[in-house]
C-alpha positions as CSV (number, residue, x, y, z in Angstrom):
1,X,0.0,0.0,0.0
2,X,1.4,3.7,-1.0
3,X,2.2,6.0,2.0
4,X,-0.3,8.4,0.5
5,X,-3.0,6.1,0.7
6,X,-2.2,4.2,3.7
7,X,-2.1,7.9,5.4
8,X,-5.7,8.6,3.7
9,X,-6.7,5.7,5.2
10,X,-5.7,5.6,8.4
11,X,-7.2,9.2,8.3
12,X,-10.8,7.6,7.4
13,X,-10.3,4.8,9.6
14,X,-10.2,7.0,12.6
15,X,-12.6,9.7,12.2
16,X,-15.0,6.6,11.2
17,X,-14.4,5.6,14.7
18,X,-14.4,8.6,16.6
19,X,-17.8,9.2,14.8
20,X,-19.7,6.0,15.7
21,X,-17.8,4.3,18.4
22,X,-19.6,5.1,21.0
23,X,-22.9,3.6,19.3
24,X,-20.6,0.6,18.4
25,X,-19.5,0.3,22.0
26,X,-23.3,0.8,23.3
27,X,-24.3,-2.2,20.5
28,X,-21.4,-4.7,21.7
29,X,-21.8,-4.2,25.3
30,X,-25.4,-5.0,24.6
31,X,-24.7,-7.7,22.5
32,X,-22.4,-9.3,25.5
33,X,-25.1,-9.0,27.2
34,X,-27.9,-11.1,26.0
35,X,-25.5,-13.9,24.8
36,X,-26.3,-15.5,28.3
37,X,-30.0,-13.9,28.4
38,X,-32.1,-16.7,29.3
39,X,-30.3,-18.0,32.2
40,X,-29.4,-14.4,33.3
41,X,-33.5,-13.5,32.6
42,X,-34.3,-16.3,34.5
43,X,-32.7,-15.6,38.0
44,X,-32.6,-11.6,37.9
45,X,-36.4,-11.6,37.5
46,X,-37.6,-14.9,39.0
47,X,-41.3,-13.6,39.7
48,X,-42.1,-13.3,35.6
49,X,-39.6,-16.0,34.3
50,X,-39.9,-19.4,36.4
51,X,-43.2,-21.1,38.0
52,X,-43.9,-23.9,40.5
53,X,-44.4,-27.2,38.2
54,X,-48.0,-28.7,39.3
55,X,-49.2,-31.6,37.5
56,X,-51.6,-30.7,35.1
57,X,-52.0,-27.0,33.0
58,X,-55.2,-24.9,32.4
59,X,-56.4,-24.6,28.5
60,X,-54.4,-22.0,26.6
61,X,-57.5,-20.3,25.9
62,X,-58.4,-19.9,29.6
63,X,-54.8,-18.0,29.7
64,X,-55.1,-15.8,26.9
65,X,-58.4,-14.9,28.4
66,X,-56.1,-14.0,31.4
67,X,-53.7,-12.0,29.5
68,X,-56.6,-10.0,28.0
69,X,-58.3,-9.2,31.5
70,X,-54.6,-7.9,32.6
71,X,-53.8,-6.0,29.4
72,X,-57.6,-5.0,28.1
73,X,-58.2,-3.4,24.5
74,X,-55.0,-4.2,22.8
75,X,-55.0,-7.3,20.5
76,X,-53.1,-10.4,20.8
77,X,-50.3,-10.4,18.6
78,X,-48.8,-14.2,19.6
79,X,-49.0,-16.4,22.0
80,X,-46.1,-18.3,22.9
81,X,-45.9,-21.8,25.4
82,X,-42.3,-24.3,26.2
83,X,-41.7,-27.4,27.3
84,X,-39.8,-26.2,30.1
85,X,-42.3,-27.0,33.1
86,X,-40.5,-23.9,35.1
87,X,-41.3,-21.3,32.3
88,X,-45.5,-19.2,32.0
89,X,-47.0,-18.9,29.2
90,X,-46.1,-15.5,27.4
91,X,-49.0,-13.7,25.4
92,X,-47.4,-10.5,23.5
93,X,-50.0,-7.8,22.6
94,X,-49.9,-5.5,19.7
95,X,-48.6,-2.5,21.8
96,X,-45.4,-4.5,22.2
97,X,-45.8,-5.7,26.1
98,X,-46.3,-9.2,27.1
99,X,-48.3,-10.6,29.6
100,X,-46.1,-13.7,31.8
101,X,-49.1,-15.9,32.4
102,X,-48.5,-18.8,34.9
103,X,-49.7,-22.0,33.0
104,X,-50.7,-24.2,36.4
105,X,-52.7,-21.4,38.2
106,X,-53.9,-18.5,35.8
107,X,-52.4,-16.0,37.3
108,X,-50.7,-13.1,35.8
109,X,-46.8,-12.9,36.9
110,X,-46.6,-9.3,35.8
111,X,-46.5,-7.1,32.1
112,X,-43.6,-5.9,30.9
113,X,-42.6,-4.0,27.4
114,X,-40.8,-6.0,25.1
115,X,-38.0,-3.4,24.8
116,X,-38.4,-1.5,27.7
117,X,-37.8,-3.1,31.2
118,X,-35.5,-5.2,32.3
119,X,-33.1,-7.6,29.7
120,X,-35.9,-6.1,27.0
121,X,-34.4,-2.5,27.5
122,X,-31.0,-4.4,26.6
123,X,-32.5,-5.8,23.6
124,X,-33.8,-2.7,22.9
125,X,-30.2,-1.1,23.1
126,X,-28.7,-3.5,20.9
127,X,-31.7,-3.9,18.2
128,X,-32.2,-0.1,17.3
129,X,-30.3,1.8,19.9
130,X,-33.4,2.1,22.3
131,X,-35.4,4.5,19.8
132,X,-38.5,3.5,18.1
133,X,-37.7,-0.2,16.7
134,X,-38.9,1.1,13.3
135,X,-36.6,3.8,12.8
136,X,-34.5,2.7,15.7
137,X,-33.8,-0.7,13.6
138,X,-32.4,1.4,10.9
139,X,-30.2,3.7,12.6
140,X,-28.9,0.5,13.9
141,X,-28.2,-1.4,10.3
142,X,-26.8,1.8,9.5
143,X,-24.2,1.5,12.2
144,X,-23.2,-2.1,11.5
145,X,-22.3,-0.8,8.4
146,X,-19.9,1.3,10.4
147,X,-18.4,-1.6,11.9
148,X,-17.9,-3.3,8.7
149,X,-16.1,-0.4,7.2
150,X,-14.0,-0.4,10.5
151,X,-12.9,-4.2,10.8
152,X,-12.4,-3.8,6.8
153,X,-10.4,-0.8,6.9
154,X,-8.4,-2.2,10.3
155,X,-7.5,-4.9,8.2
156,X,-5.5,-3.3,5.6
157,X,-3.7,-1.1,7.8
158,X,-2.8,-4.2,9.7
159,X,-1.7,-6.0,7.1
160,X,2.2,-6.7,7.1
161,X,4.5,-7.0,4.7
162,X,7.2,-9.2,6.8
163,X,7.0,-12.7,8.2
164,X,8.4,-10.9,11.3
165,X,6.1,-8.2,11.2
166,X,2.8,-10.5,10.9
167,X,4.2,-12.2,13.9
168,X,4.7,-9.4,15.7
169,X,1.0,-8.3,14.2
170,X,-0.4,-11.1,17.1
171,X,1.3,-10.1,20.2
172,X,1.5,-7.1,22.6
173,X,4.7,-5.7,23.3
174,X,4.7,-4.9,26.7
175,X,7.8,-2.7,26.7
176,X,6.0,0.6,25.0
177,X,4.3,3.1,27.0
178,X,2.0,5.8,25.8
179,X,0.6,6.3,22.4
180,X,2.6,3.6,21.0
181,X,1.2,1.3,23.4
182,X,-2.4,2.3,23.0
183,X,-1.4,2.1,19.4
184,X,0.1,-2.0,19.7
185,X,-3.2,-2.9,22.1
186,X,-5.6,-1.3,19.3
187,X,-3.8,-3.2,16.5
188,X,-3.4,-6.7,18.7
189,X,-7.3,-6.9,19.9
190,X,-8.6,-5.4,16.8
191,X,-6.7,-8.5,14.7
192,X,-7.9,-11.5,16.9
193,X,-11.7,-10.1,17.3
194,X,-11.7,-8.4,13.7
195,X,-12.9,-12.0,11.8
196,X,-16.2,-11.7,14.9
197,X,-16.7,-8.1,14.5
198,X,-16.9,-8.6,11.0
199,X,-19.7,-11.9,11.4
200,X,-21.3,-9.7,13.7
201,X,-21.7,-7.1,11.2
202,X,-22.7,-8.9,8.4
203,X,-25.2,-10.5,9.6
204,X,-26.5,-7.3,12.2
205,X,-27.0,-5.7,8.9
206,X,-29.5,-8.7,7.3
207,X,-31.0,-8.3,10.5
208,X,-31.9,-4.5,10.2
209,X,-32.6,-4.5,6.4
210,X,-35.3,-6.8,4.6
211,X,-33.3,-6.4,1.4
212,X,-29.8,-7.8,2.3
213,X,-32.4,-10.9,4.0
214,X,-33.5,-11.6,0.8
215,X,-30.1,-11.4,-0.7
216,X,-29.9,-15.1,1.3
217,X,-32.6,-16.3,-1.3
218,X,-30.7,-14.7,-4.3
219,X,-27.4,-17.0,-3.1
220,X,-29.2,-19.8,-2.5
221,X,-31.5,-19.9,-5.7
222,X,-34.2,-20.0,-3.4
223,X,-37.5,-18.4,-2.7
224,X,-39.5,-17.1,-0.2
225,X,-41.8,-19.5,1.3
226,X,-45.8,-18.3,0.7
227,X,-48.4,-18.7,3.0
228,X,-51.2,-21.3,1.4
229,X,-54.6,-20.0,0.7
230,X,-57.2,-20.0,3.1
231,X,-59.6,-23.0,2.9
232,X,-62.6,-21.0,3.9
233,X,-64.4,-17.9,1.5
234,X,-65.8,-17.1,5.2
235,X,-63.5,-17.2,8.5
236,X,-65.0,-19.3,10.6
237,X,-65.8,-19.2,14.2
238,X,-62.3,-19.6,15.8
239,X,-61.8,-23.2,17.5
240,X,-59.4,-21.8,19.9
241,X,-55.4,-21.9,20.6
242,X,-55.7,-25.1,22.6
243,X,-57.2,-27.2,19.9
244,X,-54.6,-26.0,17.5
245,X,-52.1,-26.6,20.1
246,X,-53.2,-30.4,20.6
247,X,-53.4,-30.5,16.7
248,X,-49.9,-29.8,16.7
249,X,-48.7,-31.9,19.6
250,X,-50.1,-34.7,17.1
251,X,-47.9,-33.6,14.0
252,X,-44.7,-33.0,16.1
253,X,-44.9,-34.1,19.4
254,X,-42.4,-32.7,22.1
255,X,-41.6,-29.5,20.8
256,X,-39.5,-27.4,22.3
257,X,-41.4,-24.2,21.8
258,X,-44.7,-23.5,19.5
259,X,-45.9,-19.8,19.4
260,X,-49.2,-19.2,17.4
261,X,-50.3,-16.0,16.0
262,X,-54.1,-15.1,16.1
263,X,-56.5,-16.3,13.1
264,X,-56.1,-14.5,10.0
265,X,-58.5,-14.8,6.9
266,X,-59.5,-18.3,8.2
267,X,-55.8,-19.8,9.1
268,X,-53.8,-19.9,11.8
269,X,-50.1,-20.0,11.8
270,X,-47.4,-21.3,14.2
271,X,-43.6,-21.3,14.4
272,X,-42.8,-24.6,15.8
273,X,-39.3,-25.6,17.4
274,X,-39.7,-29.6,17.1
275,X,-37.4,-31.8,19.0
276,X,-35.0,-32.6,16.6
277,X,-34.3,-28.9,15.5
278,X,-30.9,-28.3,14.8
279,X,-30.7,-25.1,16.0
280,X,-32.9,-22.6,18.5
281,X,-33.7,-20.7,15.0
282,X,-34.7,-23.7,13.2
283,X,-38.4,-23.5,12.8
284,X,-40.9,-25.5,11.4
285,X,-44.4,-24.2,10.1
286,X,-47.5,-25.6,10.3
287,X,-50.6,-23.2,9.1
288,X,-54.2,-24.6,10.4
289,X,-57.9,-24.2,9.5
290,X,-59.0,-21.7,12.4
291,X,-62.3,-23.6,12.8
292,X,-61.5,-27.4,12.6
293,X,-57.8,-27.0,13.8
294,X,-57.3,-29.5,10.2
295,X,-53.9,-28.7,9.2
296,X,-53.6,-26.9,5.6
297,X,-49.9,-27.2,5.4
298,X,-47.2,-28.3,7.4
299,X,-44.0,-27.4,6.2
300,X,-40.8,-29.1,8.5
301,X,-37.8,-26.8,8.7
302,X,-35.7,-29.0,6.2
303,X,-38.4,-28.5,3.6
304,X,-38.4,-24.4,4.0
305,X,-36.3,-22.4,1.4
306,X,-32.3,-22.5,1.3
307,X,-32.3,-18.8,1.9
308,X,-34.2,-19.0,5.0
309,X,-32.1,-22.2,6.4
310,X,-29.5,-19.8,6.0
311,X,-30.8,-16.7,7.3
312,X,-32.1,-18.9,10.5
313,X,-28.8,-20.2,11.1
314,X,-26.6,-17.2,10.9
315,X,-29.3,-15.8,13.5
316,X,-28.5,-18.3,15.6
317,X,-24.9,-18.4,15.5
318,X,-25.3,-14.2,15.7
319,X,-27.0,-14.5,19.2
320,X,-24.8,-17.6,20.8
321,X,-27.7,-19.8,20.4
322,X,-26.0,-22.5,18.8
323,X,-22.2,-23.9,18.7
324,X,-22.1,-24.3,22.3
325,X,-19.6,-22.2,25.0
326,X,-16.9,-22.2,22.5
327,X,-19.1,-19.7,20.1
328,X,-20.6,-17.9,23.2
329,X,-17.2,-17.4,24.7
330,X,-16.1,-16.0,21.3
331,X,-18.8,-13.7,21.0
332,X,-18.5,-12.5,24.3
333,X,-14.5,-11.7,24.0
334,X,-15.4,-9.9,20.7
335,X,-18.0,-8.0,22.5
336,X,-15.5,-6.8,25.4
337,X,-13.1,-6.2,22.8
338,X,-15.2,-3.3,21.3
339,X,-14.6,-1.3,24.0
340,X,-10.8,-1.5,24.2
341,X,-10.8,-0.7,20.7
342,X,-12.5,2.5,20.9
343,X,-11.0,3.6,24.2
344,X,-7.2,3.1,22.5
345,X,-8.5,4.4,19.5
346,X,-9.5,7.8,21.0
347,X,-6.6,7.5,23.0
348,X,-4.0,7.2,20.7
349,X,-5.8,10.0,18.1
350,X,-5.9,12.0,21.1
351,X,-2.4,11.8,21.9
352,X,-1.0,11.9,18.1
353,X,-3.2,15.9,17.8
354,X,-2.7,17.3,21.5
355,X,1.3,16.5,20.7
356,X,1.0,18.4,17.4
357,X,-1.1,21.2,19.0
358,X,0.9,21.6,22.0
359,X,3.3,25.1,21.5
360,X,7.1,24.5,20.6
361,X,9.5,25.7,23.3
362,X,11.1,28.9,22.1
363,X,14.4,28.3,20.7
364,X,17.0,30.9,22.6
């Protein structure tokens, strides 16, 4: 690379990051954060997340019902059940709040916004930068863009040109102080978390923006799956979400999670996670006849398009659900890293224009 353009660069590369790095820092702390959500959720807010097991569960219906009482004139927008006895039913309403519902007694654990209390506010954080999630989910694509142009443009002014100097690329030398030591922490944690920032990024930015989502179908060849027609010219009387939840306990029996959206045009759709899924993103779909509970199509997550295998996975692997602690530890290192990036970052720009600023002793 030519001095002149490895000086533009490193020019670019640094206001980039004085511009957005704090949003960066504020989306990887965030991101640390709800890598471990669910056990985390679980003991910080016992009194919504974990019931007494009792032997036998009220109808689903009977709970929604309770949900409804607790959160009046908003609609349903999903209802979602486990098969971990410790965990309530949760019914989310259109307004974006959920109603924990225990499933062996009725009563209502407690509302709570889906972005706004809690581990939600963190979700919130990370997903569009606790604004509006409409907007707020842009502003937030818009920013993993500004990671990607970081970790990119970190890249080629790491690069070396030596055997020695690509070893010496991986390892902090100890011995320098000041701005040359912020300088050999910012290039050392940037290389070994640059390939997980990048990941990260990438697939933040599918995330935020429908279009990139469908560029999975474009690379696969696939295409998006369509919901079938509705069986009935006239909706029908609804038959209720426990009889479309035994209907489904039929067709894929020990799932790990179903969630069911409310009837629609005479069909009712759910997301099923069945027990062999491969992954905590790896849903099956299965679209029923809102008054017989007959199922119109059932579609198993290995029969769903390419591009939305993919999309699912990557999800996964984004948010530490799958791979195990080795990929959760990874993310989490990458997270913290964030942080020390920016920090030596600032620190060493800081340093490099306070020492050209500073006034020249007078020569005698």
């Amino acid at each position: 690379m030519r001095p002149a353009t490895r000086a533009a660069l490193r020019t670019f590369h640094a206001w980039t990051g004085l511009a957005a790095g704090l949003a960066l820092t504020l989306v990887a702390l965030s991101g640390a954060a709800l890598i471990f959500r669910t056990p985390l959720e679980q003991r910080l807010d016992r009194q919504r997340f974990v019931v007494e097991p009792r032997v036998s569960r009220l109808p689903l219906d009977e709970l929604v019902e309770r949900g409804r009482a607790a959160h009046p004139r908003i609609n349903v927008e999903r209802v979602t059940l486990t098969d971990d006895a410790t965990m309530p039913v949760l019914v989310l309403f259109s307004d974006n709040r959920y109603a924990h519902i225990n499933p062996y007694t009725g009563a209502v654990l407690g509302l709570r916004a889906r972005y706004g209390q809690g581990y939600g506010w963190i979700d919130g954080l990370h997903r569009h930068l606790a604004l509006d999630p409409q907007p707020g989910r842009i502003v937030a694509g818009s920013f993993a863009f500004g990671y990607i142009v970081l970790a990119l443009g970190g890249l080629a002014l790491w690069w070396p040109t030596t055997r020695r100097a690509l070893k010496a690329g991986f390892t902090l030398d100890r011995r320098l102080t000041g701005r040359a030591w912020n300088l050999n922490l910012h290039r050392t944690v940037g290389i070994w978390v640059a390939l997980v920032i990048l990941f990260n990024a990438v697939t933040g930015v599918t995330i935020a923006f429908e279009t990139f989502r469908n560029g999975f179908y474009y690379l696969t060849g696939s295409t998006k799956d369509i919901p079938p027609p509705s069986p009935n010219p006239v909706p029908p009387e609804f038959a209720g979400y426990e009889a479309m939840v035994r209907r489904i306990g039929t067709l894929l029996p020990g799932a790990h999670e179903i969630y069911i959206l409310p009837p629609k045009e005479g069909l009712v759709m759910a997301g099923v996670l069945a027990a062999d899924a491969p992954h905590p993103n790896a849903r099956s779909y299965v679209w029923l006849d809102s008054g017989t509970a007959e199922i119109v199509r059932y579609t198993p997550n290995a029969r769903t398009s390419a591009g939305f295998r993919l999309y699912s996975w990557l999800l996964s692997v984004h948010t530490g659900a799958t791979g195990g602690l080795p990929v959760k530890l990874a993310l989490l290192l990458a997270s913290l890293g964030v942080p020390v990036l920016a920090y030596t970052g600032v620190a060493a720009f800081l340093r490099r224009n306070l020492r050209r600023a500073a006034p020249r002793p007078a020569t005698p």
